[in-house]
C-alpha positions in Angstrom: 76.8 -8.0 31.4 77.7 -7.7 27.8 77.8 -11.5 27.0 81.0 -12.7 27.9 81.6 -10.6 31.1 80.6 -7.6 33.0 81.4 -4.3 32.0 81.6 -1.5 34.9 78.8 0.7 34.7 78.1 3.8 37.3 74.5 4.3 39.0 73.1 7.6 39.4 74.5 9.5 42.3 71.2 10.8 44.2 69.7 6.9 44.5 66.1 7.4 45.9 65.9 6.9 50.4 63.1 5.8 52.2 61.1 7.9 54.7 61.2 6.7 58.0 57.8 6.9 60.3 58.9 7.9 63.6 55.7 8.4 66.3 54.4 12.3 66.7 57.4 13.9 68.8 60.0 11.2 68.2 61.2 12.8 64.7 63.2 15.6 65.8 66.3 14.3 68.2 67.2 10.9 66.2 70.5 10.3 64.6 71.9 7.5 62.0 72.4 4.1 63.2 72.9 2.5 60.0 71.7 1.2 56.6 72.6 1.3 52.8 71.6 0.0 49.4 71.6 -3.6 48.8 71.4 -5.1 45.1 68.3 -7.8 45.1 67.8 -9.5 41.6 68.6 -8.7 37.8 65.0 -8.5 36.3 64.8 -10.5 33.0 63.6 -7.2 31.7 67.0 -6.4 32.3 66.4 -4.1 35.0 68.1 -4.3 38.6 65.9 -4.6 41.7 67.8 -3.1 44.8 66.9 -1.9 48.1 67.9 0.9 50.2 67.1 1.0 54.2 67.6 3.6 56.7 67.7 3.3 60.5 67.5 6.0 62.9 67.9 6.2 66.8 65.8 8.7 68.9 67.2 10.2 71.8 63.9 10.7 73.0 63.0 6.8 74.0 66.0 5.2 73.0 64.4 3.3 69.9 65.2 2.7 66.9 63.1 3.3 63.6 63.8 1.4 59.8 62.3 2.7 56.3 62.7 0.2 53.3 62.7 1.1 50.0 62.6 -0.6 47.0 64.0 0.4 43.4 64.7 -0.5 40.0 67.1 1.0 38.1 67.3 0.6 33.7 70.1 0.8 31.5 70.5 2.5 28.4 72.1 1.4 25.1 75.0 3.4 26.2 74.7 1.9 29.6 73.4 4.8 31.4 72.1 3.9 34.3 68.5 5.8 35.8 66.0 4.8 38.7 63.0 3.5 36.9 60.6 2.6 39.8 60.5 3.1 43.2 57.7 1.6 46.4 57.9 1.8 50.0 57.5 -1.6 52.2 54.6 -1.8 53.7 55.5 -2.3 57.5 
């Protein structure tokens, strides 16, 4: 936001994924099911919270398995975007 309005700004293009924890065996035959990034808050640091979540079905059982992860990305003065810091949800 510059003040009076947004200005279009690009995030980086290799955005940090979570690792999924599938059970000893169950890693190997899955496939995607879904997911993606969702934007969460604007930090008053200035920063944007977002969080990215992958799912994946195994083949083997027929379940499917989520990793959550959460980032912030910061902004330059020439509106650079970079991924500042990232955790994993605790499950």
């Amino acid at each position: 936001m510059n003040g009076s309005g947004f200005d279009k700004v690009f995030l980086p293009e290799n955005l940090p994924s979570p690792r999924i924890k599938f059970p000893k065996g169950k890693e190997g035959n899955v496939k995607p099911y879904g997911g993606g990034v969702t934007p969460l808050r604007w930090l008053k640091s200035g920063e944007l919270e977002l969080s990215s979540e992958d799912m994946m079905l195994s083949r083997d059982d027929g379940k499917s398995y989520t990793g959550v992860l959460r980032f912030t990305i910061s902004f330059d003065a020439q509106h650079k975007a970079s991924v500042k810091n990232r955790w994993e949800n605790e499950d």
